[in-house]
Backbone as a ProteinNet text record, in pm:
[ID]
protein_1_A
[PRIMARY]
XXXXXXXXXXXXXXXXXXXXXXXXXXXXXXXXXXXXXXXXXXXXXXXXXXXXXXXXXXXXXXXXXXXXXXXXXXXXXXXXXXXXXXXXXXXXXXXXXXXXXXXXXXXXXXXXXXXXXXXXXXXXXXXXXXXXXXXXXXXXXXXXXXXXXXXXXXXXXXXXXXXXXXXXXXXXXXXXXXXXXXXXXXXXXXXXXXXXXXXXXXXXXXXXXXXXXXXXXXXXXXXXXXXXXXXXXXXXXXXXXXXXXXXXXXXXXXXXXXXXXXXXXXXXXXXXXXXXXXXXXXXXX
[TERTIARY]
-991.2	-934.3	-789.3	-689.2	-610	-581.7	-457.8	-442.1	-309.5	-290.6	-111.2	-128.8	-48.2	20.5	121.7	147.5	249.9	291.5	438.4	443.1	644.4	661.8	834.3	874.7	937.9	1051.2	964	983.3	942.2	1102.3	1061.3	1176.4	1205.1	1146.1	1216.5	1111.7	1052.4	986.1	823.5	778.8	667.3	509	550.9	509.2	506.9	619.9	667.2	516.4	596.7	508.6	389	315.6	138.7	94.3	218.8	133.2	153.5	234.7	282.6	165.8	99.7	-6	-136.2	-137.4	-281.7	-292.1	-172.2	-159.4	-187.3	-193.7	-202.9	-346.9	-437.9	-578.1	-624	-506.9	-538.1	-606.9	-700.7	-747.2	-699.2	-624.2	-529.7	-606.4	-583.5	-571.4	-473.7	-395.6	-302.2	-324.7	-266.4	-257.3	-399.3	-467	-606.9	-560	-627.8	-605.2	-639.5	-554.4	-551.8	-679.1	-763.6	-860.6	-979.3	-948.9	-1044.7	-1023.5	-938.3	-888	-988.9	-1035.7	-1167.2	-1289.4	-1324.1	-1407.9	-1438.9	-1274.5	-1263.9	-1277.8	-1184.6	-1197.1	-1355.2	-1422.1	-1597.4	-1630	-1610.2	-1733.6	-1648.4	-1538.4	-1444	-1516.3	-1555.5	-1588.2	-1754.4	-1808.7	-1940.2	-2000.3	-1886	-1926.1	-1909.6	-1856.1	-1833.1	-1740.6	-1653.4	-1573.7	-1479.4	-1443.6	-1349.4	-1233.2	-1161.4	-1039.5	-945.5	-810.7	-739.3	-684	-706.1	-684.2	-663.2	-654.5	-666.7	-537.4	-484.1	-333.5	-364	-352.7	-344.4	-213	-192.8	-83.6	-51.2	19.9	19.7	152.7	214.5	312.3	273.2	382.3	422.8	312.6	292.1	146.1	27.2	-4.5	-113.6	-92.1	71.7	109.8	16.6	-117.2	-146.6	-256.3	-278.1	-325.1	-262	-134.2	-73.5	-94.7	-129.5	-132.8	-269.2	-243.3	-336.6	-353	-224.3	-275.4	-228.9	-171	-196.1	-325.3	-371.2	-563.7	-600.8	-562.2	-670.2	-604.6	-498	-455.4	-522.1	-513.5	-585	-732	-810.3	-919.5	-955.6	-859.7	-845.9	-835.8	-742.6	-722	-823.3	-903.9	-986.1	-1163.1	-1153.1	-1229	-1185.4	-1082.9	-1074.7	-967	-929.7	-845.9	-705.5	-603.2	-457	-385.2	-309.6	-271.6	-130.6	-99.5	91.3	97.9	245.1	301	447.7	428.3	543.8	608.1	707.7	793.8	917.7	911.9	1043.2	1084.6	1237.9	1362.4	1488	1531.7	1689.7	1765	1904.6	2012.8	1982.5	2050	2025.7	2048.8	2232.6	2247.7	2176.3	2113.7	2044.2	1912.2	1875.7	1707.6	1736.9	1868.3	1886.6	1931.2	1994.7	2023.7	1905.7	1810.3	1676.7	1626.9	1628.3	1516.5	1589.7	1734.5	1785.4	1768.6	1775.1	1756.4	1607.5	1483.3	1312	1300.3	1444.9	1362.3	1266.1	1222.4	1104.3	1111.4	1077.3	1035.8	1025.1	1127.6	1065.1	910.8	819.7	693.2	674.6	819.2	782.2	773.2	860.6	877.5	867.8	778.5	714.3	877.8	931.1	1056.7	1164.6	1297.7	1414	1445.5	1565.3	1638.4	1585.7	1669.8	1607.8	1669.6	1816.8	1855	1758.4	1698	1625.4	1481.7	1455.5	1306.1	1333.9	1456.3	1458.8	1462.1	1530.6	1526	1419.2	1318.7	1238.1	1155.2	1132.3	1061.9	1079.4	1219.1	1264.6	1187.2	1190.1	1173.3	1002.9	940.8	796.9	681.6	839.4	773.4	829	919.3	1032.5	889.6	810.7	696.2	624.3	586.9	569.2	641.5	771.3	890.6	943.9	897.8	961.4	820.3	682.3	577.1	587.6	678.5	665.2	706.2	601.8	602.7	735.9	756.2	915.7	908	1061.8	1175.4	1225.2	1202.6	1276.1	1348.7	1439.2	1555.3	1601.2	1572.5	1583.8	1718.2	1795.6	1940.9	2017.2	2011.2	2094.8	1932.9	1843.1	1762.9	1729	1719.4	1625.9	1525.4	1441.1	1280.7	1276.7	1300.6	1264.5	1272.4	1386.5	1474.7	1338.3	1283.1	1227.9	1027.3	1034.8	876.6	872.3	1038.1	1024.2	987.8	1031	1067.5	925.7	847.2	721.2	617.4	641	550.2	589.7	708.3	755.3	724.4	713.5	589.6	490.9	393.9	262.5	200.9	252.9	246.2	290.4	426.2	524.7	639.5	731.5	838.4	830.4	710.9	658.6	574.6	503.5	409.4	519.8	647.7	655.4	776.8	823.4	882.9	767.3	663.6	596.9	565.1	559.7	555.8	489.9	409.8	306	372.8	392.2	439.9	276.6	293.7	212.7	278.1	231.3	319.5	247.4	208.4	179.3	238.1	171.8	213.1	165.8	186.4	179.7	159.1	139.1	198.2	269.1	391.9	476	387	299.4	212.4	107	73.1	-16	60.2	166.4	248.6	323.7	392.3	444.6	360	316.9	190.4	325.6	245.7	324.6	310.9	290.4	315.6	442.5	467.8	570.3	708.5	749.1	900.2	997.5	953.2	1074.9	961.9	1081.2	1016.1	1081.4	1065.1	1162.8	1072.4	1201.2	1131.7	1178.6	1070.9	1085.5	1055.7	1103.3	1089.7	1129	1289	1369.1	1330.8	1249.4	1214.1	1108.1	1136	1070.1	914.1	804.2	732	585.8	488.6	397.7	269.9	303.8	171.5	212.1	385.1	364.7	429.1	305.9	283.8	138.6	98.3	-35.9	-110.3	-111.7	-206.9	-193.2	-78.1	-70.2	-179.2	-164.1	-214.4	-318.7	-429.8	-600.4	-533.8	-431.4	-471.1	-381.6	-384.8	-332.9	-215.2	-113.4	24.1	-78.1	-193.2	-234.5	-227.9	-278.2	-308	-195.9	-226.3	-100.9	11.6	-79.5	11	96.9	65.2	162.2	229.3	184.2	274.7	396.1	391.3	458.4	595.2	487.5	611.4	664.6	679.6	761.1	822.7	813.9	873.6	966.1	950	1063.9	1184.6	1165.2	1279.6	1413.7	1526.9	1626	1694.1	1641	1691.4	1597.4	1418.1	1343.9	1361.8	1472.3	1511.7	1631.9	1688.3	1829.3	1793.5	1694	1622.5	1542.1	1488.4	1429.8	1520.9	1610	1700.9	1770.4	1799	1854	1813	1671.7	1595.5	1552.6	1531.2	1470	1648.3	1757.1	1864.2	1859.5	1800.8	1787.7	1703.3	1605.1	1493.3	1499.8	1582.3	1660.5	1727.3	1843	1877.9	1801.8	1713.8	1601.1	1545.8	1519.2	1319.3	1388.7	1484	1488.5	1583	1619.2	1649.9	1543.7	1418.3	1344.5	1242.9	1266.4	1200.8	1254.3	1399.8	1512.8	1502.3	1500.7	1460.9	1292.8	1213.6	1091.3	980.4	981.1	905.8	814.7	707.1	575.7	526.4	515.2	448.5	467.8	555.6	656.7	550.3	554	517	618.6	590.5	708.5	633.5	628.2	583.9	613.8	592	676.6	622.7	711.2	639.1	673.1	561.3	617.1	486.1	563.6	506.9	319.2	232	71.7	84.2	98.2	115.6	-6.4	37.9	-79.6	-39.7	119	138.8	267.7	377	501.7	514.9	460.2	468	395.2	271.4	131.5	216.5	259.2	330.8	425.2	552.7	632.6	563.6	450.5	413.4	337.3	261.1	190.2	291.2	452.1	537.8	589.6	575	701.8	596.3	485.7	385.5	460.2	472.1	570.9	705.4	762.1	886	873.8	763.5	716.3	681.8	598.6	537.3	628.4	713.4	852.9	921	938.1	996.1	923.7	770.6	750.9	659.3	635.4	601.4	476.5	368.5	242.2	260.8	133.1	158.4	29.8	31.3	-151	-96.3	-125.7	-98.4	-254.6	-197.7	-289.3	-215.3	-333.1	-271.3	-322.8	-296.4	-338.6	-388.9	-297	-362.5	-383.2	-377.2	-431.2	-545.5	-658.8	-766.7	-765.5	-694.7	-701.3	-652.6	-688.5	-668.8	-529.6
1413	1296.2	1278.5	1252.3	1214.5	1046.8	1090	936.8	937	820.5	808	664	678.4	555.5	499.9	411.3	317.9	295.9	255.5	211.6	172.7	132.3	79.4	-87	-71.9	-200.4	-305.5	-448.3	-566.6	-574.9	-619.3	-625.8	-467.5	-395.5	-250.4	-195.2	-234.4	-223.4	-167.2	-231.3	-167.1	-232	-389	-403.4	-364.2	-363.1	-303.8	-151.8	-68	52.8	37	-33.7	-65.4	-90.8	-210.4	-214.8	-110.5	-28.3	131	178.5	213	347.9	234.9	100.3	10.3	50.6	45.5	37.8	152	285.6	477.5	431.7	347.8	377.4	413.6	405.3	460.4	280.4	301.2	201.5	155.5	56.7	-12.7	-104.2	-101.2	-186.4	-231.1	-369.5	-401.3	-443.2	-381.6	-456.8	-487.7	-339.5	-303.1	-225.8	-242.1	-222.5	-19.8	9.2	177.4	252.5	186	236.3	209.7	158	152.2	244.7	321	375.3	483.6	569.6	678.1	583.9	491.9	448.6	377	328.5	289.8	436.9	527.4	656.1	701.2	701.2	758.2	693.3	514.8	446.2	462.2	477.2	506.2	654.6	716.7	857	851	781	808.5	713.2	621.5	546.8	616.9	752.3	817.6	775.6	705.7	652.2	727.3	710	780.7	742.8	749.4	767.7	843.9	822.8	958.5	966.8	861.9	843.9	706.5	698.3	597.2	566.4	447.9	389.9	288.9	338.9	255.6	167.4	77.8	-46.6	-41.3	34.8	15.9	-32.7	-150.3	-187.4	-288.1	-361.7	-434.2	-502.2	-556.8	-690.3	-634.5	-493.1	-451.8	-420.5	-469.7	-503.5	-382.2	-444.4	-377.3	-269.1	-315.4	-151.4	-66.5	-87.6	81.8	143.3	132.2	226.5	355.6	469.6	528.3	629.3	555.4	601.2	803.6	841	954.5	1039.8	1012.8	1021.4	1055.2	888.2	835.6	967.4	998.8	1043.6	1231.8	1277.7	1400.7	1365.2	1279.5	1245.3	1252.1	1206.6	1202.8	1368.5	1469.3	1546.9	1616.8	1645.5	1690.4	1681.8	1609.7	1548.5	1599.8	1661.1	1717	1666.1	1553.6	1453.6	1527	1531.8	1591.8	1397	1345.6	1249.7	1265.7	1133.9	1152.2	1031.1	1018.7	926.9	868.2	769.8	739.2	594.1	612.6	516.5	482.1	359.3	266.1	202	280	205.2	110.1	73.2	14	-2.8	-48.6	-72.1	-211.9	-251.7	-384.2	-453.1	-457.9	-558.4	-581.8	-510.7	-484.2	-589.7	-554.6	-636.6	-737.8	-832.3	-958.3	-1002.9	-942	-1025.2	-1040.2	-988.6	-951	-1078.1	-1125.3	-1203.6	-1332.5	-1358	-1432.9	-1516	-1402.8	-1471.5	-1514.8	-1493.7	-1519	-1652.8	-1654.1	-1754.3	-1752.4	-1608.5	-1584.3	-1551.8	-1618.1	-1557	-1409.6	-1351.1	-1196.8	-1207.8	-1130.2	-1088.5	-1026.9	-938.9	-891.3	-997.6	-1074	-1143.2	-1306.8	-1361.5	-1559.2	-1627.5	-1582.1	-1671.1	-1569.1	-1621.1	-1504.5	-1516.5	-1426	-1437.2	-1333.1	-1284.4	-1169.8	-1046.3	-1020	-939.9	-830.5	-989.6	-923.5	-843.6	-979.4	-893.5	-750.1	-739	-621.1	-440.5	-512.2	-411.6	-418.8	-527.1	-480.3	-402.2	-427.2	-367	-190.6	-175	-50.4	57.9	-27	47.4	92.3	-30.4	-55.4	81.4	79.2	184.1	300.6	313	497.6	608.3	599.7	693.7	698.4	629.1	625.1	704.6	668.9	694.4	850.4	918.5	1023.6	1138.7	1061.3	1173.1	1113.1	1088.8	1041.1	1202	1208	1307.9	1294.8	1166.3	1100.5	995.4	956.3	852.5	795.7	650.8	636.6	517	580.7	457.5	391.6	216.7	160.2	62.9	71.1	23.6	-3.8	80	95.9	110.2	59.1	100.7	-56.9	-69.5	-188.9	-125.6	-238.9	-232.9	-91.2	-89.8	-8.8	163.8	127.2	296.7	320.8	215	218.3	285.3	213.2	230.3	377.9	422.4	550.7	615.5	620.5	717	762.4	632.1	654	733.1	725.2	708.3	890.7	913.4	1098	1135.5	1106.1	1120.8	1132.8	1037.6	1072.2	1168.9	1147.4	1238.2	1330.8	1347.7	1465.4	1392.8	1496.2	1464	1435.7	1480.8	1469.9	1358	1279.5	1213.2	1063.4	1023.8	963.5	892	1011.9	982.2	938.9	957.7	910	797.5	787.2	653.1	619.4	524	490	434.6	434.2	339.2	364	193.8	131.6	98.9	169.1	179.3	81.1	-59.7	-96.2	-181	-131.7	-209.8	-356.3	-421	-585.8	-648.2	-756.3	-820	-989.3	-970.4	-1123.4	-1257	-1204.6	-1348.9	-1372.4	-1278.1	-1279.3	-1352.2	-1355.5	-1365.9	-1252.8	-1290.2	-1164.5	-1142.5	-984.9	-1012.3	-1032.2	-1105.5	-1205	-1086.2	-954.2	-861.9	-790	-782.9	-725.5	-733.1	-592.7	-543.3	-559.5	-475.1	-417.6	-494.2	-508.9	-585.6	-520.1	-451.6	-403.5	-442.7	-510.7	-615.2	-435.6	-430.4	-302.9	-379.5	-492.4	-576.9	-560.4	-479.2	-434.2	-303.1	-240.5	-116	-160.6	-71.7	-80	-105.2	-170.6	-233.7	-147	-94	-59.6	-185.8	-254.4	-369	-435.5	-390.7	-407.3	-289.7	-184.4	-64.8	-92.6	-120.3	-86.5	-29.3	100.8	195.7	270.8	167.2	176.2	53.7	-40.3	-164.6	-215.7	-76.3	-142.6	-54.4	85.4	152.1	131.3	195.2	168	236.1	229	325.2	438.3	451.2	615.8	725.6	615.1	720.7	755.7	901	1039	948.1	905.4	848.6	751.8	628.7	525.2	562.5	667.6	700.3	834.6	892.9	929.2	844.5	723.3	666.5	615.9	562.7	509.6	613.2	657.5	786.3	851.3	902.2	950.1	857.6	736.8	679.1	703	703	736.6	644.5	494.8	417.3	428.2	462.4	484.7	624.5	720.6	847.3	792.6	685.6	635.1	559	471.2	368.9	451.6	536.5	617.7	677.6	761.6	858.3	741.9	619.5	527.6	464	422.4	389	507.8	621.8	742.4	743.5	732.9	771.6	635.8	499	375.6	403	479	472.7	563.6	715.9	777.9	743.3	630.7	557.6	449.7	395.5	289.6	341	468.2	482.4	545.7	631.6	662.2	550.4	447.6	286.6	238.7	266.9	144.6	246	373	420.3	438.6	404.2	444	272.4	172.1	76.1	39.9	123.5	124.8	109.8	83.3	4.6	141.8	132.5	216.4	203	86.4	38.1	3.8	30.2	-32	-66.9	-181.6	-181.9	-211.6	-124.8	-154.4	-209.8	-249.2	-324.9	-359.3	-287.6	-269.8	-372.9	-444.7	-550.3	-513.7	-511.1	-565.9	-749.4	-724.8	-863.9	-882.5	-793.3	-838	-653.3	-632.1	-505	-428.4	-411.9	-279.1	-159.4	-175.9	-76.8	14.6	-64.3	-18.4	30.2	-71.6	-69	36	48.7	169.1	282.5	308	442.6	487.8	412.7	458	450.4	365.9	366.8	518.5	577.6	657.9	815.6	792.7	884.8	913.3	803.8	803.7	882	904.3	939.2	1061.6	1158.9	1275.6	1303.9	1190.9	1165.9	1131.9	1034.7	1009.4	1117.9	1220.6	1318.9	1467.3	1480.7	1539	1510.5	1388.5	1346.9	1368	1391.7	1374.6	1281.7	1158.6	1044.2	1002.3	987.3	932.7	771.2	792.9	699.9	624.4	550.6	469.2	377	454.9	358.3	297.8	133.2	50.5	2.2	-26.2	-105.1	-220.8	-357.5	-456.9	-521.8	-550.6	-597.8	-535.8	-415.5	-298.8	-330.4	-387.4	-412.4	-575.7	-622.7	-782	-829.3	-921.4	-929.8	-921.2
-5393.4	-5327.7	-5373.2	-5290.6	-5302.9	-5382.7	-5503.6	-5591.6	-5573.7	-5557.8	-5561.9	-5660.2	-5788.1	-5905.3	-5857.9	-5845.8	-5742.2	-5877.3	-5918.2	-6057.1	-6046.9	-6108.8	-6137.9	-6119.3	-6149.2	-6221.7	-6097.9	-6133.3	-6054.4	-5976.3	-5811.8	-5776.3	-5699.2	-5723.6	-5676	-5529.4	-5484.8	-5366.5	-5360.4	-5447.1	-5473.7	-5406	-5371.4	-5233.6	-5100.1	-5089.7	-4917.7	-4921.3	-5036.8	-5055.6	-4998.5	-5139.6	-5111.6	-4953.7	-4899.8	-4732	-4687	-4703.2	-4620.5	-4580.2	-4743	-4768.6	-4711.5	-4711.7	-4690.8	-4502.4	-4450.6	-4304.9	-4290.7	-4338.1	-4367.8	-4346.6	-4429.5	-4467	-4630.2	-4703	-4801.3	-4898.8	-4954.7	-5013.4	-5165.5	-5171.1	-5224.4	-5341.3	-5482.9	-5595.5	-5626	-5675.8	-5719.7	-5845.1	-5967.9	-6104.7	-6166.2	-6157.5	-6243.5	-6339.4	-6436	-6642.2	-6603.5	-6669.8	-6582.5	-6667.1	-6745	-6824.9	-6680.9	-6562.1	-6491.8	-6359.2	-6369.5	-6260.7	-6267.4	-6306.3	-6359.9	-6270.3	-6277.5	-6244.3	-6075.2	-6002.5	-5919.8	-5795.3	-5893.8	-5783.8	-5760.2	-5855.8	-5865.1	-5750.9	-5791.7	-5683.4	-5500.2	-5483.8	-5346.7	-5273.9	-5396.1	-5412.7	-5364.5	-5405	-5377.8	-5276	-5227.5	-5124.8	-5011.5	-5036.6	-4877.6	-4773.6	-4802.5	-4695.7	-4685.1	-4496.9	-4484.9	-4504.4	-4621	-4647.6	-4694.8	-4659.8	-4718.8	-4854.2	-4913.4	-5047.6	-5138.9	-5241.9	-5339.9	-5317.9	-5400.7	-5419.7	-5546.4	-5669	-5799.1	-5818.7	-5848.7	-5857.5	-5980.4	-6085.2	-6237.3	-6288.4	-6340.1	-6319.4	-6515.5	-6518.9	-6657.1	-6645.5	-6595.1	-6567.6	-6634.8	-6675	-6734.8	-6847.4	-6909.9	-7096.8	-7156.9	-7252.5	-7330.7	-7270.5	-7128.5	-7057.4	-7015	-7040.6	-7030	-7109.6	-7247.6	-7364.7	-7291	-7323.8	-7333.3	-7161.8	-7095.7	-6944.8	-6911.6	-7025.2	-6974.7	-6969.1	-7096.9	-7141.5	-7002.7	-6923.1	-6826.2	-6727.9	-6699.9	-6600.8	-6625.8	-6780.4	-6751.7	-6741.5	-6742	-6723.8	-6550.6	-6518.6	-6367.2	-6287.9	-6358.6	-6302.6	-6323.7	-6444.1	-6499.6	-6362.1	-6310.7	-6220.8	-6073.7	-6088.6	-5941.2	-5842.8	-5890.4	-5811.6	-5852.2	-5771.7	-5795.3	-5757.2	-5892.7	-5914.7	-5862.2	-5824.3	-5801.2	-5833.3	-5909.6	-5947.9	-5874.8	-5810.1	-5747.7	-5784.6	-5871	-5959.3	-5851.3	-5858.3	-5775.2	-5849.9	-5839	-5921	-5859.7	-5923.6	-5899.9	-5998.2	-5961.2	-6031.8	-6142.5	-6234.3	-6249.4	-6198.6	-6159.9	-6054.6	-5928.8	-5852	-5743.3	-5785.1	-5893.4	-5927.5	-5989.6	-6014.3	-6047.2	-5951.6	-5868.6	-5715.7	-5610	-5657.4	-5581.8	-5654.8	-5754.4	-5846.6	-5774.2	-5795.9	-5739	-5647.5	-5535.4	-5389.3	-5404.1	-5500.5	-5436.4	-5526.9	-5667.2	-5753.7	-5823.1	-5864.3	-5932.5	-6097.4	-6190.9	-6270.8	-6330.8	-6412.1	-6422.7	-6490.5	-6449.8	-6503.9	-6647.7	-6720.2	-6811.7	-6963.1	-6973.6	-7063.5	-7053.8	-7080.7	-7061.2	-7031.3	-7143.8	-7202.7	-7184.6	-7097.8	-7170	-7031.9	-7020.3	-6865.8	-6813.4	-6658.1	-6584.3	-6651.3	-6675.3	-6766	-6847	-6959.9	-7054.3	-7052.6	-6935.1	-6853.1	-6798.4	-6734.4	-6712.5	-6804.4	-6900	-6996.5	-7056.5	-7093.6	-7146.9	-7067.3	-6960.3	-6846.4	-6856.8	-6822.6	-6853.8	-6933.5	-7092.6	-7221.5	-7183.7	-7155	-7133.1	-7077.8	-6964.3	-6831.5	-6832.5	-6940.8	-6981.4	-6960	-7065.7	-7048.9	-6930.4	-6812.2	-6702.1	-6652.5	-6604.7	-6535	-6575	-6706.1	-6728.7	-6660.8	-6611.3	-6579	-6414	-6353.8	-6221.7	-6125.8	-6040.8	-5925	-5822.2	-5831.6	-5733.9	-5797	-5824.8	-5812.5	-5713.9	-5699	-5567.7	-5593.2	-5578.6	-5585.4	-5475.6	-5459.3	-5347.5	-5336.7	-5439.6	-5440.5	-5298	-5255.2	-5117.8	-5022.9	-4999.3	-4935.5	-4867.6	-4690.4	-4692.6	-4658.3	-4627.6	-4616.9	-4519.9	-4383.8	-4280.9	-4359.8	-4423.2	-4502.2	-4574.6	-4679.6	-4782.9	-4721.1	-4646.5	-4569.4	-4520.8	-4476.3	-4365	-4504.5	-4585	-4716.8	-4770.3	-4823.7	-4804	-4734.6	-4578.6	-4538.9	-4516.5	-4493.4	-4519.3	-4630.8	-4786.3	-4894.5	-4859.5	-4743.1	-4757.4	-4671.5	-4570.2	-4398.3	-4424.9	-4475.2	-4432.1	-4346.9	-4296.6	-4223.5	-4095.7	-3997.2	-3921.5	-3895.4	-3956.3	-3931.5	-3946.2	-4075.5	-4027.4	-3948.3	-3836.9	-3736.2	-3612.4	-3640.4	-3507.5	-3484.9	-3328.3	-3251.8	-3135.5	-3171	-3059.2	-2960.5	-2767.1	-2686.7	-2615.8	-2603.4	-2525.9	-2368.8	-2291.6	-2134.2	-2015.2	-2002.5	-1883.2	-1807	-1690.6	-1586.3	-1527.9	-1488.4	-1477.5	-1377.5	-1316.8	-1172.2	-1231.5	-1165.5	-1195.6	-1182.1	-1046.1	-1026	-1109.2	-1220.9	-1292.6	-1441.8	-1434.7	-1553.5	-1644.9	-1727.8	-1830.5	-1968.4	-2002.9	-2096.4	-2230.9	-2305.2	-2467.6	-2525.5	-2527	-2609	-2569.9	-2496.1	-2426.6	-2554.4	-2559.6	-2632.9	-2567.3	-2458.3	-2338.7	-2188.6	-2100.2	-1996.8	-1858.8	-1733.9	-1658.9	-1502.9	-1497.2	-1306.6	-1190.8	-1159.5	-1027.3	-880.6	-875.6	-781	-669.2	-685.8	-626.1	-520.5	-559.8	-508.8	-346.7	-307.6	-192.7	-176.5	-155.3	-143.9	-42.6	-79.7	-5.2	35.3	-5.8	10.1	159.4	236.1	378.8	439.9	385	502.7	492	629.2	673.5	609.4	629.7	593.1	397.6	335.3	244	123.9	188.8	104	37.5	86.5	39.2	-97.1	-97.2	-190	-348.6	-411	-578.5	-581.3	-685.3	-717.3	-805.1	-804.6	-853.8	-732.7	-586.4	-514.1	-447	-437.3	-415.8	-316.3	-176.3	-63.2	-147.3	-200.3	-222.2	-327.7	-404.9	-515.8	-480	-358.9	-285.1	-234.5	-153.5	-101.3	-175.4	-310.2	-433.9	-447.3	-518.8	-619.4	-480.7	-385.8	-249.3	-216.7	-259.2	-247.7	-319	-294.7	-343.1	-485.9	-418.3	-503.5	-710.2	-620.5	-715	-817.9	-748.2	-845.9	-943.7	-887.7	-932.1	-1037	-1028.1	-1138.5	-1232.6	-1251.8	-1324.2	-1400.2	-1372.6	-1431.1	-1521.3	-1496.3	-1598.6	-1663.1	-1676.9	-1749.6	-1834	-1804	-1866	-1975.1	-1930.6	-2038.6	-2124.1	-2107.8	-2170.4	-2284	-2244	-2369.3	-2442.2	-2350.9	-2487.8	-2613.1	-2591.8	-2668.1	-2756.6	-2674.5	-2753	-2840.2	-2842.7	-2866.3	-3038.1	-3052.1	-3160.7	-3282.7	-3204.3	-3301.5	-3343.4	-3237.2	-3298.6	-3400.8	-3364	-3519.4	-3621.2	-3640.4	-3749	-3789.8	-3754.7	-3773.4	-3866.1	-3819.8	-3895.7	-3752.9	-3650.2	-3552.9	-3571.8	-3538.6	-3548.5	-3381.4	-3328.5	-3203.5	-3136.9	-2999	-2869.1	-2735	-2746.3	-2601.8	-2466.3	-2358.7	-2260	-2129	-2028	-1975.9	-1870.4	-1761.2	-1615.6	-1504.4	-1461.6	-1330	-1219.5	-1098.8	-950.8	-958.9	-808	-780.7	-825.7	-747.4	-796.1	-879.6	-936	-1011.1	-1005.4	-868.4	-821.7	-764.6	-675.6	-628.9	-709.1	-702.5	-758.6	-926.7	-974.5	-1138.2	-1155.5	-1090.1	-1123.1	-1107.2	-972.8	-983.1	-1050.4	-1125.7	-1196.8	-1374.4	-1405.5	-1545.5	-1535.7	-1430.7	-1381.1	-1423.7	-1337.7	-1370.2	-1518.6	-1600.8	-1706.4	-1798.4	-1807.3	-1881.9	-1932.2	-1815.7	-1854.3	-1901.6	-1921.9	-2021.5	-2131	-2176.1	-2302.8	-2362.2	-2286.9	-2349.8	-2412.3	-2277.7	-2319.1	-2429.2	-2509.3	-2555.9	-2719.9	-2674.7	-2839.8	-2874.2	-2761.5	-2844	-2796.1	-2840.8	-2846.1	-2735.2	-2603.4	-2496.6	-2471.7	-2474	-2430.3	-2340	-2204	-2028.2	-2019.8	-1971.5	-1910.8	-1803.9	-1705.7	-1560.3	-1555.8	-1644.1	-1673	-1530.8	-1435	-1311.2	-1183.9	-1211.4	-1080.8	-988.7	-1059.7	-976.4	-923	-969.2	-940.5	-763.3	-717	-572.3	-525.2
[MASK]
+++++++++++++++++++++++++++++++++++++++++++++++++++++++++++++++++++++++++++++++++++++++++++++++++++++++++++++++++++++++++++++++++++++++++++++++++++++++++++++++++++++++++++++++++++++++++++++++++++++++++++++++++++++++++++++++++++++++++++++++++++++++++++++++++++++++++++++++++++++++++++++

């Protein structure tokens, strides 16, 4: 089984972390006495669950249970488990302007300023910090930088550039769905619900998704929206966003919206990026 030691300075991102790997699946302790870590992996272990790995929280807060944690850690390897240690650092100034802005208390020391908490912290966690698998220094890092960094530690480089879009289509008279990221009115486009022999049917079927997509204006709106989300799609993962929903309207969103959410499938896919299309009001009157 996979173990990852979350461990470094208070203040240095070692929350953000934990939700990273909790949102991964990996099953999360915060600030257990590391003489119990042998024991938490067994019972994770024999409960059979599917997970991809442990995440131990070992930080100043466990004072006189740090003594002894390398023991615990060849105890650990000894057992089969391949341990990693991932220590988050900063500057000082960085983690007194951090303490600053929350108003908190440093954790290492009852009495004394942040300064001193910090160094003692330092000294506390040197032996930690000198058996760490990665260093990560979050000085210059915000949250989004800090999560991607992670989450390319746990995945790889691959896993975490990826990005879920959620692609549906809508009808105005139904309302706008409250999840909605991106919102794009196709109102404009030419209309099959008054062609005759178009109207009992859906923007899946071939005919009405024909007559959409043949229009000139509908190649013109595509090609610019398709260069829009070029630009979008890799902000909102350099940003951190994991989950886009986009969200296309015509008027009862059965004919127009269906056929172009229907088309873009193959640009998403071109592109790389993981797509889950719904036609929220396709069947509705």
């Amino acid at each position: 089984m996979r173990i990852l030691v979350i461990s470094g300075l208070s203040g240095s991102g070692k929350s953000t972390a934990v939700r990273v790997l909790e949102d991964e699946g990996f099953f999360c302790i915060d600030n257990l006495p590391v003489q119990l870590f042998p024991t938490i992996i067994d019972l994770v272990q024999k409960a059979q669950e599917s997970v991809p790995g442990v995440a131990l929280v070992m930080d100043i807060r466990g004072r006189d249970f740090l003594k002894g944690f390398e023991k615990v850690f060849q105890e650990i390897d000894g057992a089969g488990h391949a341990v990693e240690i991932i220590f988050f650092d900063a500057t000082d100034e960085v983690l007194i302007r951090r303490f600053s802005e929350t108003r908190r208390r440093h954790p290492a020391l009852e009495s004394g300023s942040v300064p001193e908490g910090i160094r003692h912290e330092r000294d506390q966690l040197a032996g930690l910090r000198h058996l760490a698998t990665l260093v990560i220094d979050t000085s210059e890092l915000n949250v989004h930088q800090l999560r991607e960094m992670v989450l390319t530690r746990v995945k790889g480089e691959a896993g975490a550039r990826k990005m879920t879009v959620h692609l549906q289509s809508f009808g105005y008279r139904f309302g706008i769905p409250l999840e909605s990221d991106l919102v794009m009115d196709v109102r404009f486009l030419p209309n099959p619900h008054f062609v005759p022999e178009l109207k009992p049917f859906t923007g899946l079927d071939p005919r009405v998704r024909n007559f959409v997509l043949e229009k000139p204006e509908t190649g013109q709106f595509l090609a610019r929206f398709e260069n829009l989300l070029e630009y979008l799609l890799p902000a909102y993962q350099r940003e951190g966003k994991s989950y886009l929903t986009i969200s296309i309207g015509c008027t009862g969103g059965r004919h127009r919206s269906v056929a172009l959410v229907d088309e873009l499938q193959g640009f998403f896919a071109r592109m790389g990026i993981v797509v889950k299309v719904s036609h929220r009001d396709m069947e509705k009157g």
